[in-house]
VOBAGU-354407 format. One record per atom (N, C-alpha, C): x negated, y, z negated. Coordinates in pm, whole numbers, plus 50000, padded with zeros to 5 digits. Example, Ala and Ser with C-alpha at 12.3 -4.5 7.8 and 13.67 -1.06 7.14 Angstrom:
2
486814943149220/487704955049220/486804967049220/487154977549292/486334989449286/487105000349213/
END
This chain:
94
088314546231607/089194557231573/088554570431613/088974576431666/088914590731675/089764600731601/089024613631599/089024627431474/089044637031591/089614641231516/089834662431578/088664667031557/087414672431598/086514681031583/086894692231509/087874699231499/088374711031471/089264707831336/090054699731342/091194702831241/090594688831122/090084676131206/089834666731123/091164653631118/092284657931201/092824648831198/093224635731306/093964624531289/093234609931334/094054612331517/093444613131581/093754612331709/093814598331799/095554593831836/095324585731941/094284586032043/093544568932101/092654566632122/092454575032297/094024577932332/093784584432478/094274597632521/094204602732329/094554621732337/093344631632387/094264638432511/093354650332579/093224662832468/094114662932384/094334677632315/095044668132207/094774676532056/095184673231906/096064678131967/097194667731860/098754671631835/098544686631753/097734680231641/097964692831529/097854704531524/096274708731614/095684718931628/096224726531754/095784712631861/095954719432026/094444719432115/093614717931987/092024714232010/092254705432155/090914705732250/090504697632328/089774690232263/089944679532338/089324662232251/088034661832341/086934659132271/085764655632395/085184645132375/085884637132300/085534621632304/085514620932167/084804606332115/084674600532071/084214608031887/084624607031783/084174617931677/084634609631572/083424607631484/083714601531328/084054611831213/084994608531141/085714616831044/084334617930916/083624606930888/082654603230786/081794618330835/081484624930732/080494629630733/080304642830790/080034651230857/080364666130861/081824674130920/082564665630942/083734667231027/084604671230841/084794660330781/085784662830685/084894664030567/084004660830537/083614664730411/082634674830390/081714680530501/081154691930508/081644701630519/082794700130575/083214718530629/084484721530497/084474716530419/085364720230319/085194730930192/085254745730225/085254755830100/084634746429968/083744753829971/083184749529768/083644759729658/084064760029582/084284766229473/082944773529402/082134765929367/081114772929356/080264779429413/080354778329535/079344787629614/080204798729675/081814795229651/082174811129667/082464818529560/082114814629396/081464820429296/080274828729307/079354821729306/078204825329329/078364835629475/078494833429544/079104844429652/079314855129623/080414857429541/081634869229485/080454874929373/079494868029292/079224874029193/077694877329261/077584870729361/075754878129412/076414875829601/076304892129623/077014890829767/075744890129797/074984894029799/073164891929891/073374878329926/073164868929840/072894857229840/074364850929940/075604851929923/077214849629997/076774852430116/075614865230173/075594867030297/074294861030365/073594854530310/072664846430366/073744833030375/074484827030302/074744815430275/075294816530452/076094823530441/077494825830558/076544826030700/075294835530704/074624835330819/073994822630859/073544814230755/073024801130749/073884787430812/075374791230736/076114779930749/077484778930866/077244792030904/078224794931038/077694789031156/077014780631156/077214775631317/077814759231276/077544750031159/077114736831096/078584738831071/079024747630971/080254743330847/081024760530882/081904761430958/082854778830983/083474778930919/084614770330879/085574770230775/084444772130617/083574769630567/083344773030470/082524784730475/081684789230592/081024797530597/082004812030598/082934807030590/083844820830635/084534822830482/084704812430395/085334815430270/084554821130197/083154815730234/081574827030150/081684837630194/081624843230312/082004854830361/082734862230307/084334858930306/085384865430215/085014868130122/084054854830003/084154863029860/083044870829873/082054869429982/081004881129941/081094894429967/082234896630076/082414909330091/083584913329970/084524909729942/085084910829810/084454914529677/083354902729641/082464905429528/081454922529547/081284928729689/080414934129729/081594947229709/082584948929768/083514959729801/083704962329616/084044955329520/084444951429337/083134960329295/081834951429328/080964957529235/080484973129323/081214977329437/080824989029492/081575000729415/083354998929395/084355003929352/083705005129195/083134996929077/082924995228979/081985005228968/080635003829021/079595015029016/079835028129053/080545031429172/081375044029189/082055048629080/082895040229005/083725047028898/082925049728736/082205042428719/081285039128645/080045052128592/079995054828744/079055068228742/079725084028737/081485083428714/081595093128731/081965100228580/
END
C-alpha cells in the first residue's frame, strides 16, 4: 500500500499525483509512523507554547523540517501566547 507523503492518504498502487492533495507521489511510503502519527498538532505542546512562547519557538525551529503541520500549530500558539502576554504587560503598566 502506498500513502500521500503530504496529506497521509491511501494512494492507488500506480498514482503519479494524490487525488486528495494533488501532491506528487515519489514512490513507495508507509502510513505507520511519521507520515500519520507524527505530524499531528498536540494539544499540549501548543499549551505549553501559548503559555511559554520562548520555549513554542524553539519547539517550531526544531520540528519544522521532521513534523510542518505541527510545527506550524506551535508557531501559531506561540506567537499568539507572545502578542496576549505583550498586550497584557502594556496595559498592565499603564
Amino acid at each position: 500500500m502506498k500513502y500521500c507523503t503530504h496529506c497521509g492518504k491511501e494512494l492507488m498502487d500506480e498514482a503519479v499525483v494524490c487525488m486528495n492533495c494533488g501532491c506528487a507521489v515519489n514512490g513507495a511510503n508507509s502510513i505507520k509512523g511519521a507520515i500519520a502519527g507524527d505530524d499531528v498538532p498536540n494539544g499540549g505542546l501548543n499549551i505549553l507554547s501559548f503559555f511559554i512562547p520562548l520555549a513554542g519557538l524553539i519547539m517550531f525551529c526544531t520540528m519544522q523540517g521532521r513534523t510542518p503541520r505541527k510545527a506550524k500549530q506551535i508557531g501559531i500558539f506561540a506567537l499568539v501566547g507572545f502578542v496576549i502576554n505583550l498586550v497584557l504587560i502594556v496595559a498592565l503598566s499603564i
